[in-house]
N, C-alpha and C positions, 0 to 999 in steps of 0.2 A: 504493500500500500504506500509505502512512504518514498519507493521508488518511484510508483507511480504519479505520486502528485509531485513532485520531481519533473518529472519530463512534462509534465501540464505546464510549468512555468518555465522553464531551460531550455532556452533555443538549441536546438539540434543540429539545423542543418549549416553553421555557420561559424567558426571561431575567430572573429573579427578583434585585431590589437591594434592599439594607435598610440602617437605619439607626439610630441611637441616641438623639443631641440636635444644638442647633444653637443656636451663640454667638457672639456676634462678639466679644467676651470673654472670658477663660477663668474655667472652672467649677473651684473647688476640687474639687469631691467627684467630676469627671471628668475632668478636664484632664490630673494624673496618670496617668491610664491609657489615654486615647487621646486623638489631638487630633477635635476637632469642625468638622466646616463651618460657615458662616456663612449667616445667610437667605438671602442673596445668592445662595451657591453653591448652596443646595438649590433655589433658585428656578429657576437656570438646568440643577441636575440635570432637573431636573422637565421644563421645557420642551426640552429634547434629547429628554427619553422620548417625549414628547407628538408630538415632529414625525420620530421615528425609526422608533420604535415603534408597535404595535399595544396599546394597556396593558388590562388586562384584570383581573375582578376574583377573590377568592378563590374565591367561587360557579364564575365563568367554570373556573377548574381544578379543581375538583371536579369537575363536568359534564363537562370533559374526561378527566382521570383514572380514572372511574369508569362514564360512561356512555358513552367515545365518540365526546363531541360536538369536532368537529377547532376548535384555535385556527388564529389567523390565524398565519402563518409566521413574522413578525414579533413573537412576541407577547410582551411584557414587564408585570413588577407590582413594586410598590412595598409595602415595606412596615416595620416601625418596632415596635423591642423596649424593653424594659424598662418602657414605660408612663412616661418621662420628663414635665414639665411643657409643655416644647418642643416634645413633641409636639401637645398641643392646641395652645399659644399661637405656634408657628411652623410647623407642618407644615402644620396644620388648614387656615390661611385660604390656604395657598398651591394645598392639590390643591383644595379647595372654589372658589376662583376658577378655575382651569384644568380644570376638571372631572377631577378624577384618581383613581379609587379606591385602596383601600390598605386594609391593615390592622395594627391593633395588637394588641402580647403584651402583656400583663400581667401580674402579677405579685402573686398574692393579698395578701400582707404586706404590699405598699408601698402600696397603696391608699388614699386619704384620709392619705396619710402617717404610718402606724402603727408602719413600722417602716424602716429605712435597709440596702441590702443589703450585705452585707459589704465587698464594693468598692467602695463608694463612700465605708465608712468607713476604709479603708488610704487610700484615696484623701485625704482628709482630713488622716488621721496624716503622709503623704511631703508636702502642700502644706503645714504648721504648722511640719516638720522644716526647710521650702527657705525658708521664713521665719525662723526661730527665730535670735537671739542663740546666740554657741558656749556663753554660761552656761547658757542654756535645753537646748540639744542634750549638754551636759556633765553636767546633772542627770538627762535622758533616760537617757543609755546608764548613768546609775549607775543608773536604777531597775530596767533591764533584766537587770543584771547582779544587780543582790538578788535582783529578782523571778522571773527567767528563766533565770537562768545565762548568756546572752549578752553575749558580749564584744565588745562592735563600737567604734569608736569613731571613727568619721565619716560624714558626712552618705549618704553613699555608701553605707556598710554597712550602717547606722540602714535605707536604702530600700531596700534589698537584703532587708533581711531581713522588713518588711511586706511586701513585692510576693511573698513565698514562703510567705506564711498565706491557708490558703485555707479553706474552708467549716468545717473542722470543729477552726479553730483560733477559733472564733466568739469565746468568751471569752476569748480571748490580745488579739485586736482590741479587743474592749471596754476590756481594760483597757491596752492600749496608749493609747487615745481617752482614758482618764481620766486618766493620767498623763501626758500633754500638755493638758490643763485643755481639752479636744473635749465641749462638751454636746452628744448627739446628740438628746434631747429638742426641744430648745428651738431646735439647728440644722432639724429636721422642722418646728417650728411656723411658727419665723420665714423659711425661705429655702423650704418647700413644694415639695422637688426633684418628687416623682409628680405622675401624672393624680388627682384626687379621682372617687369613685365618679359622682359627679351628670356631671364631665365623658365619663366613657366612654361612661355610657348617652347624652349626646348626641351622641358620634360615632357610636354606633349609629342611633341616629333620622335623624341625617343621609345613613345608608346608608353606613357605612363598617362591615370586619366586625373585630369584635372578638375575640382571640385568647386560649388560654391560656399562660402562660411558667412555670411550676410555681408553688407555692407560694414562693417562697424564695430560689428562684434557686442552686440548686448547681448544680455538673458532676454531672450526673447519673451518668457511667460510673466517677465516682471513690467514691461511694456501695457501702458495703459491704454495705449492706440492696435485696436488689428489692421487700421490702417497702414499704420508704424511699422508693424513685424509684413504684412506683406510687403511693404517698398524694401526692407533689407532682405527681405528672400528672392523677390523679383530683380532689384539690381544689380545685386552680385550671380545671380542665375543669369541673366545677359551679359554682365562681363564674361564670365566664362564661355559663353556662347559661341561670343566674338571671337575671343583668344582659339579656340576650339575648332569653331566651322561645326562645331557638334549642335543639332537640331535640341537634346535636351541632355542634360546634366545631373550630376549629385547635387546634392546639398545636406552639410553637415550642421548641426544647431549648436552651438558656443553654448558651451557647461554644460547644458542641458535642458532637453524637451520637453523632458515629461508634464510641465503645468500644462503643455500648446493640447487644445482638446484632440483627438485624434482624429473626430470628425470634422473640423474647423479642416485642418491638414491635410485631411484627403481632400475638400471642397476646394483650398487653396491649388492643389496640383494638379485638378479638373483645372480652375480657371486660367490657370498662367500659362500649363501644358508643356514647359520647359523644367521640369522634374523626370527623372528617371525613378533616381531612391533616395531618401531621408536615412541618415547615419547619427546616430543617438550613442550617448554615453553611458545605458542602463546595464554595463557588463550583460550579459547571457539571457537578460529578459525574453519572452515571446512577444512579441509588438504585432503589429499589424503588418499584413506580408511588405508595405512598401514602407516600411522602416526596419533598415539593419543597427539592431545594437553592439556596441564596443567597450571591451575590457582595456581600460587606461593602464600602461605599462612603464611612463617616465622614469617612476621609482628605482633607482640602485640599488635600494635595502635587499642584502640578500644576495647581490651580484658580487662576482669576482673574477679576478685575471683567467681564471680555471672552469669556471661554472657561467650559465646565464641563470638570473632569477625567474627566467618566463616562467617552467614548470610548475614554481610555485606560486607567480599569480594568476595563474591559468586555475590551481585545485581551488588558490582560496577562493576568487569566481564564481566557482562550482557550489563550494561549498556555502559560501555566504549566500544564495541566491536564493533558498525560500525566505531566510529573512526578510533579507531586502524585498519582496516582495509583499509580504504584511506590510512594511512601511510604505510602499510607495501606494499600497489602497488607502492606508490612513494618510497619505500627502495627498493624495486624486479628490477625498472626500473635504479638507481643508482649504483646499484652493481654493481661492477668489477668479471666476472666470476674466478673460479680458476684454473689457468695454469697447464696443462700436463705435 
């Protein structure tokens, strides 16, 4: 019995893994917010998928999704969000030597480094804070306090309280970044975090398929407007279009979907009709057939020169997945839907 309610919620026909960037360094403008693997470790993610797995490519689960066509039992993919720099200059030569397909989200704004997405600029703010003299951090929380009302006054609060601004505290962030003397201009020119346009279309040439990740990169379900969440699923679905010559596309949802109703999202992919498949972060859930869920894999914990951690984020996956299921019916029932 408890096998079987098991396989009611655990996607079967799929083992989808994704990922972000990769450093053997840490990255100001990510490091704060999660830690990164190292080439190393992705190299050796890679070759576990390779000798484990059946790896299969986007097109492959469309075909199968849509038309029918059976994956191999085995069958896992790879794949790689935000349109990071790491991605071309470290993911790239590693599936391209191992023959591995994959795909990447994008993210209209960051493109050619136009613009920096909100987390990556807090991210910045809490690595300036973990560095900063207490005279530095002491003129901080007095500008917080004229400019903001916020009374914090340690390093601890100071981070506490950027890791709680989110999408639509956009100009709070900005001018957090300027009052810790953060050029994000000239940090876009000089340090070049994204893929540049000329790079994506050549991971497409190379036959890799390219994704859309909205415009902007919000939580889509914290969005007051459906107006709102369809212009960032429709705009960044036409850039990729373009880039492409591809009639319809992926699209991946930033953190996560699960608030977006499920029927609002199929209604959504009737009307635009430049969707193929919806790519969600709910590790191994059962979704609806035109959403593939993905086990988040960043983490090092557990990796070494010798070993890759996959196998064991892969069981814990498995094994965390009725839980997570009771919670995410008591998240579905708590939701606040999104307003017309």
């Amino acid at each position: 019995m408890v096998l079987s309610a098991i396989r009611r919620i655990v996607a079967g026909d799929l083992t989808h893994v994704f990922y972000h960037s990769f450093t053997a360094s840490a990255l100001p403008h990510i490091a704060p917010l999660f830690p990164c693997k190292s080439p190393g470790d992705l190299e050796r993610d890679l070759l576990y998928l390779k000798s484990h797995f059946r790896l299969v490519s986007h097109d492959d689960t469309v075909f199968h999704r849509e038309k029918g066509w059976r994956l191999p039992s085995n069958a896992a993919a790879v794949s790689f969000d935000d349109g990071f720099i790491e991605c071309f200059t470290v993911a790239r030569p590693l599936l391209v030597a191992h023959g591995i397909p994959a795909t990447f989200f994008v993210c209209k704004s960051f493109i050619d480094n136009q613009a920096l997405m909100f987390r990556n600029k807090i991210a910045l703010c809490v690595s300036r804070i973990a560095e900063g003299t207490p005279g530095e951090l002491s003129r901080f929380t007095a500008a917080l306090r004229a400019g903001f009302g916020i009374r914090v006054d340690s390093r601890t609060g100071v981070q506490k309280w950027l890791f709680g601004l989110g999408f639509a505290s956009r100009d709070t962030i900005d001018a957090a970044c300027e009052c810790l003397g953060i050029d994000i201009p000239a940090f876009l020119r000089d340090r070049r975090p994204y893929m540049t346009m000329d790079q994506i279309a050549q991971l497409h040439r190379e036959g890799f398929t390219i994704g859309a990740h909205t415009s902007d990169h919000p939580e889509l379900g914290k969005l007051e407007d459906w107006n709102e969440v369809r212009r960032q699923v429709s705009e960044s679905c036409d850039l990729v279009r373009e880039i492409t010559g591809r009639a319809r596309v992926p699209f991946a949802f930033p953190f996560n979907g699960l608030d977006l109703p499920r029927s609002a999202l199929a209604a959504l992919r009737d009307e635009l009709g430049s969707i193929d498949l919806m790519y969600d972060t709910n590790n191994l859930m059962k979704d609806r057939s035109f959403i593939v869920n993905r086990v988040w894999c960043d983490t090092p914990e557990g990796a070494n020169s010798q070993r890759s951690n996959l196998p064991a984020l892969l069981r814990r996956a498995r094994a965390f997945e009725p839980l997570r299921a009771i919670r995410r019916r008591m998240r579905r029932r708590l939701a606040v839907p999104i307003m017309g």
